[in-house]
C-alpha positions as CSV (number, residue, x, y, z in Angstrom):
1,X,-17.5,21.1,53.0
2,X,-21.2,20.7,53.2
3,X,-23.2,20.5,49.4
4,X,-26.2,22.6,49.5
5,X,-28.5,23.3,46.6
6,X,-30.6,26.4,45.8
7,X,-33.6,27.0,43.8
8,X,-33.5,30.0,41.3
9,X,-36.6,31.6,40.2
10,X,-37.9,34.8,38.3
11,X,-40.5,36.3,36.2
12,X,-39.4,39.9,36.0
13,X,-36.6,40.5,33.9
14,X,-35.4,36.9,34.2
15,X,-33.5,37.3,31.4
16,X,-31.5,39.2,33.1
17,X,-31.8,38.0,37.0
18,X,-30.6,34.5,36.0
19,X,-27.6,35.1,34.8
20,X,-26.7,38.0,37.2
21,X,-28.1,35.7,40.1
22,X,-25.0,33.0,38.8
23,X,-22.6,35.7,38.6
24,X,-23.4,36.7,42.2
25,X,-23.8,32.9,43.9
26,X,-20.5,32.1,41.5
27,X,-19.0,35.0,43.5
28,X,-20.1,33.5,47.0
29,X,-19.9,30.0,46.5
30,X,-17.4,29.5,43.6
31,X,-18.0,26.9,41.4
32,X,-21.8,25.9,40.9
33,X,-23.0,22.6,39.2
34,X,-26.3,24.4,37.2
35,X,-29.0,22.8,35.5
36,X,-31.0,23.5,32.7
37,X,-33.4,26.0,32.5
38,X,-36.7,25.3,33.2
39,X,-40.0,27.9,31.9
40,X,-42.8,27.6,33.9
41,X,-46.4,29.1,34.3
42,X,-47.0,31.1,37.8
43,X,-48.3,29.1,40.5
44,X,-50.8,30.5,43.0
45,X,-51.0,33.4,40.6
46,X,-51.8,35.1,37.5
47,X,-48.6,36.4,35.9
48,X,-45.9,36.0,33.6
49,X,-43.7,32.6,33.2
50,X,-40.8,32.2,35.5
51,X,-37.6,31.1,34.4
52,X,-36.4,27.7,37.3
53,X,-33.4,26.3,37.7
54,X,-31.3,25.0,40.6
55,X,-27.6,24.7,41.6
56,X,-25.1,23.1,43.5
57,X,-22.3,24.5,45.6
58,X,-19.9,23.4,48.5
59,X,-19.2,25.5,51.2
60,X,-17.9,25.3,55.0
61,X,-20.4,28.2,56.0
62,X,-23.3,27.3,58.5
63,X,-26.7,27.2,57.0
64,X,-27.8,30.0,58.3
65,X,-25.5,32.4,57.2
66,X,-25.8,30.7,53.9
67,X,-29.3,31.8,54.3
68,X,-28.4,35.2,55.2
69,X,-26.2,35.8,51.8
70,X,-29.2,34.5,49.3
71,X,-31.2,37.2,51.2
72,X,-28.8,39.6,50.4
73,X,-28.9,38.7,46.8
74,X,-32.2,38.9,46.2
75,X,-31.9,42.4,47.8
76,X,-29.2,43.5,45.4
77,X,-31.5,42.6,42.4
78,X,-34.6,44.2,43.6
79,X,-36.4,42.1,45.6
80,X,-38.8,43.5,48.0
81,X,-38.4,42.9,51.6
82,X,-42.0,42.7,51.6
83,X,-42.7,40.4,48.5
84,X,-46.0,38.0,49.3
85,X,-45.4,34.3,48.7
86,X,-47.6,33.6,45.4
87,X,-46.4,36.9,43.4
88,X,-44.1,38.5,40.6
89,X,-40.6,38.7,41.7
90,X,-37.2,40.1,40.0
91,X,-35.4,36.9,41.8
92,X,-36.3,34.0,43.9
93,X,-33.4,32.3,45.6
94,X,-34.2,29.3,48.2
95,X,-31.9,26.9,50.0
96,X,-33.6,23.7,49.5
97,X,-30.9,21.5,50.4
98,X,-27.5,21.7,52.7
99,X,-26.0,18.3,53.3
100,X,-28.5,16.1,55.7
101,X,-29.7,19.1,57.9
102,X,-33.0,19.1,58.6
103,X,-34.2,22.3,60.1
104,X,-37.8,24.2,60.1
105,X,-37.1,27.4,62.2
106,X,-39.2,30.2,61.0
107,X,-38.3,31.2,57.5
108,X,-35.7,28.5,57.3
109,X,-37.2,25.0,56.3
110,X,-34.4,22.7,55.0
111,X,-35.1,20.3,53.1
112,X,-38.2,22.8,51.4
113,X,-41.3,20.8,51.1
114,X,-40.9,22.4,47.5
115,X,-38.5,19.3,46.3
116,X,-41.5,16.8,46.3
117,X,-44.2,19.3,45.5
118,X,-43.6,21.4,42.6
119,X,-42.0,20.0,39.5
120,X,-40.1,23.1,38.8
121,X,-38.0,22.5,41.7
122,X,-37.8,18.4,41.5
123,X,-36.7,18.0,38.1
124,X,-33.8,20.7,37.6
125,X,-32.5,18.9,41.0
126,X,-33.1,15.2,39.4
127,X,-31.1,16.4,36.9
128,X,-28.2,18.1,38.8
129,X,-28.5,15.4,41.5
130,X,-29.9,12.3,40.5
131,X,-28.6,9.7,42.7
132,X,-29.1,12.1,45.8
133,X,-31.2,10.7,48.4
134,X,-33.8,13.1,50.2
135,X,-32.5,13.8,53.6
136,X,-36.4,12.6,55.4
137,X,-37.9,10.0,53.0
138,X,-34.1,8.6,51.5
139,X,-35.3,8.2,48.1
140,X,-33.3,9.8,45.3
141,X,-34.1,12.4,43.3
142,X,-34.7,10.5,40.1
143,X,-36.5,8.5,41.9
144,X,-38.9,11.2,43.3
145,X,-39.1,12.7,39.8
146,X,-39.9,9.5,38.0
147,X,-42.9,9.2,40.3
148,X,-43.9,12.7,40.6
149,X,-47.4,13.2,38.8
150,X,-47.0,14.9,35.5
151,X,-50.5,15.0,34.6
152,X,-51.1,19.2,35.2
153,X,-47.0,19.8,34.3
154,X,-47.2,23.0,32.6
155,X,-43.2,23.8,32.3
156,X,-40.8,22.8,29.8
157,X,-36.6,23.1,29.1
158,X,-35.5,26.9,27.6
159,X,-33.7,25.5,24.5
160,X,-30.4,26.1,24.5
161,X,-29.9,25.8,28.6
162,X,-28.1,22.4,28.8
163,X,-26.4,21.8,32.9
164,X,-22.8,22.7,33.3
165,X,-20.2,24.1,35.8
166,X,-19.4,27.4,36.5
């Protein structure tokens, strides 16, 4: 079994999209490790707050076609197959993490640059994952997130969203 970790994001309906988003990766992937929730202004754009988190699964599935399925998510709550990069979307769903691959092919980048750049992704996985080490630079999570520059953070925990298994 190989752990991988996804990002979840959404600023349309994400009210609605996060939790039907862990029903369908609960489906796939059975039982998650989920972190809190974190709220967090657009970046790259002008638009309303998305809603971050990340989980963990295990699965014996290559990472492609665990690539293929979060596609196919996204689909089933309305994401456009033709969404740009920096705009609104219904769900977000990104394989930052499976096990100590290290791949770049395409539209397929494992581990996502995200992890060390954007604090919406970094500290929902410090959380989830602290002890963790980055598969390229081997520091842990905590680690990265204790360090990370939180000058311009501009997110904060949804109260009420505490981590848990589903």
């Amino acid at each position: 079994m190989t752990k991988g970790f996804i990002s979840i994001g959404s600023n349309i309906d994400k009210e609605i999209n996060i939790p039907a988003s862990l029903k369908a990766l609960n489906e796939c992937f059975g039982q998650l490790s989920v972190s809190s929730i974190y709220e967090s202004e657009a970046v790259g754009f002008e638009g309303d707050t998305f809603y971050n988190l990340i989980v963990g699964f295990d699965s014996d599935l290559d990472v492609k076609t665990v690539a293929k399925q979060l596609r196919q998510i996204e689909l089933d709550h309305g994401r456009s197959r033709n969404s740009e990069k920096f705009s609104p979307r219904t769900l977000d769903l990104d394989l930052i993490l499976y096990g100590d691959v290290i791949i770049n092919d395409g539209r397929l980048q494992i581990p996502r640059d995200e992890i060390e750049r954007y604090a919406f992704v970094l500290e929902p996985l410090a959380e989830i994952a602290p002890t963790l080490k980055h598969p390229i630079s081997h520091l842990s999570y905590d680690n990265l997130w204790a360090n990370f520059d939180k000058s311009q953070l501009k997110q904060w925990r949804v109260p009420g969203s505490i981590p848990l298994t589903k």
